[in-house]
PAVEXKE-113506 format. One line per 3 residues: number of its first residue (from 1); for each residue x, y, z of C-alpha. Coordinates in steps of 0.02 Angstrom, whole numbers. Layout:
N
NUM = X,Y,Z; ...
# end
This chain:
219
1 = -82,-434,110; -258,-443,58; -329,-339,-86
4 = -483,-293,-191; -494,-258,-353; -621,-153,-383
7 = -656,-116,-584; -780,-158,-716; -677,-171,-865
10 = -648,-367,-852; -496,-401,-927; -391,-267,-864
13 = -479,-316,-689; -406,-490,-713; -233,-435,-779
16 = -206,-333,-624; -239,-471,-513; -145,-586,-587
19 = -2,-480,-586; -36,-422,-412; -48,-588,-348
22 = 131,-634,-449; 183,-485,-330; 122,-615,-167
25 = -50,-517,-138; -198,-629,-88; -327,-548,-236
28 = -514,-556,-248; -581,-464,-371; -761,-387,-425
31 = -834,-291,-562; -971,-170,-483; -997,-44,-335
34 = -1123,-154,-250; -1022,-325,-267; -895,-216,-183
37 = -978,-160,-38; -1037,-343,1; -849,-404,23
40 = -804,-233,98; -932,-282,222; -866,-465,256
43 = -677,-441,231; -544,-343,309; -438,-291,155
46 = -295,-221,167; -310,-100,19; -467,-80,-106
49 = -396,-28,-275; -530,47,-343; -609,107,-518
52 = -702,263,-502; -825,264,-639; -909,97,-593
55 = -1096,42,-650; -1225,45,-515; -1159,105,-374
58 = -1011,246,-431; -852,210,-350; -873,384,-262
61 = -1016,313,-159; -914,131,-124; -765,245,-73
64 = -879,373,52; -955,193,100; -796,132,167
67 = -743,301,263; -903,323,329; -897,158,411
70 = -734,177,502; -652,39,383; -464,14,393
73 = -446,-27,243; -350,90,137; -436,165,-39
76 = -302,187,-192; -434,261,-308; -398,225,-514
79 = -458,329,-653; -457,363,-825; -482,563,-772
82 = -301,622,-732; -315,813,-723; -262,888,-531
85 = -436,943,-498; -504,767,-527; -375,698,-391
88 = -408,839,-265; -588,773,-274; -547,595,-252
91 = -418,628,-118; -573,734,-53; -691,571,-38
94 = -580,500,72; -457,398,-32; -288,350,16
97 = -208,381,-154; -244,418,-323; -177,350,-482
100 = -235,392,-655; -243,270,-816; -136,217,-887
103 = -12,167,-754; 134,83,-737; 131,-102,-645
106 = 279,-65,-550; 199,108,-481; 20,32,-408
109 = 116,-110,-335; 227,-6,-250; 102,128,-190
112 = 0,-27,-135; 128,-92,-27; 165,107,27
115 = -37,115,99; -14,-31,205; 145,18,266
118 = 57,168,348; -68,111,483; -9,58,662
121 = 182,69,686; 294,71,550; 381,-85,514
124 = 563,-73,455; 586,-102,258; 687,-262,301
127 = 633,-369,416; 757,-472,516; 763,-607,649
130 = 922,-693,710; 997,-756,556; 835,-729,447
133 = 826,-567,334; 669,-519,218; 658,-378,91
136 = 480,-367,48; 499,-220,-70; 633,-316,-192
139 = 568,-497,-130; 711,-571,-59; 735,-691,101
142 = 875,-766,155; 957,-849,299; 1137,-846,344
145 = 1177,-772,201; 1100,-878,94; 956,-819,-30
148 = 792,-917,-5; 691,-1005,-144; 507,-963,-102
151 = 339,-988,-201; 247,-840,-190; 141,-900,-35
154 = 284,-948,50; 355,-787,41; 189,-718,116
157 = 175,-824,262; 339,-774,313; 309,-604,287
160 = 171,-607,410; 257,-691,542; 403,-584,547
163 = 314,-421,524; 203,-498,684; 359,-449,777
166 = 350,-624,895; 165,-631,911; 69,-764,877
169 = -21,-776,705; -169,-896,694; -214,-1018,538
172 = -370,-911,520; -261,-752,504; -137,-834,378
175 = -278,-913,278; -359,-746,276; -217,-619,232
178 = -119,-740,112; -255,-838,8; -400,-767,-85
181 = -594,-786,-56; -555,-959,-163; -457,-1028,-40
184 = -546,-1192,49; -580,-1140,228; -542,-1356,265
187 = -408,-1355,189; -227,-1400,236; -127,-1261,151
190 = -89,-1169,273; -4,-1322,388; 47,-1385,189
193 = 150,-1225,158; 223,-1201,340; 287,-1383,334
196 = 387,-1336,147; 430,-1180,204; 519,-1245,377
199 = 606,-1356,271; 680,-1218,160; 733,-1124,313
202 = 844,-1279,382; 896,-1295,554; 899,-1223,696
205 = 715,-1210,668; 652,-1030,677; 446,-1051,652
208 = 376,-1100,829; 208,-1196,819; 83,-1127,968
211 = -30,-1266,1029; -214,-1218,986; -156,-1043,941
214 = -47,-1021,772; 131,-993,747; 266,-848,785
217 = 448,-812,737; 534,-773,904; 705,-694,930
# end
């Protein structure tokens, strides 16, 4: 999944990333309203966990911003204010959730995953094909039985493919929802980290390659 960070204290912006993206999330992060509405306006995130009481533009106006414009990304709104009547008016704006600081790791990473759980229909919290199993909430894949040993990205990709349900899922979608706005547009990660991960799924082989199209996981 894709996120933004959305906070101006730097280094806590940076730890949450990093942990976020040990998690498997494809991060980018910023550190003011405005910067925020620019890759709102380019990117599809997934969720935009974001600090209320941001410089320039308040984090009120990037979260109205992002309602108003019919965006599907989902809003978890943070902030240091934790009384009820300060979430009613956050939920209020338009955000998807609410968390106050401090917070626990474990909690934003699993209401993250909860947000984009909810649009569209409701995939199952393991995902299984044939002999192929994945547990996104505790991490785990494994085929026939036998646990998987996948890099973070790894884990992603196949994530995608199976929650795709036998559709095909382009380079451009992979590159998109897996890496970060760092990631080289050129570059050969994508094919790189298909061509490990087929390998660590052994035979028969499960990932189909589309000609001119992508990739899918078919039953």
């Amino acid at each position: 999944m894709r996120v933004l960070v959305v906070e101006d204290h730097a280094k806590l912006a940076m730890t949450v990333a990093a942990g976020l993206r040990q998690a498997g999330m494809a991060v980018d992060v910023v550190f003011d309203g405005r910067d925020a509405l620019d890759h709102i306006a380019i990117t599809p995130y997934d969720v935009v966990v974001l600090d209320r009481d941001l410089p320039g533009v308040h984090g009120d106006d990037v979260c109205r911003a992002v309602v108003a414009a019919g965006a599907q990304s989902r809003v978890l709104m943070l902030t240091a204010a934790g009384a009820v009547e300060d979430r009613v008016e956050g939920l209020g704006l338009g955000a998807d959730d609410y968390l106050p600081k401090p917070f626990e790791f474990s909690e934003l990473v699993a209401r993250i995953r909860a947000l984009v759980r909810r649009p569209g229909a409701a995939l199952p919290p393991t995902l299984v094909c044939r002999d192929l199993t994945l547990d996104p909430s505790v991490r785990v894949a494994a085929r026939a039985g036998a646990r998987l040993s996948l890099n973070p990205k790894e884990f992603a990709v196949l994530e995608m493919l199976l929650g795709a349900r036998g559709a095909v899922v382009s380079s451009e979608q992979l590159l998109e929802r897996v890496w970060d706005e760092a990631a080289d547009p050129f570059s050969q990660a994508v094919k790189t980290t298909i061509s490990r991960l087929r390998g660590k799924l052994g035979d028969p082989p499960i990932i189909e390659t589309v000609a001119k199209s992508g990739y899918r996981i078919g039953d």
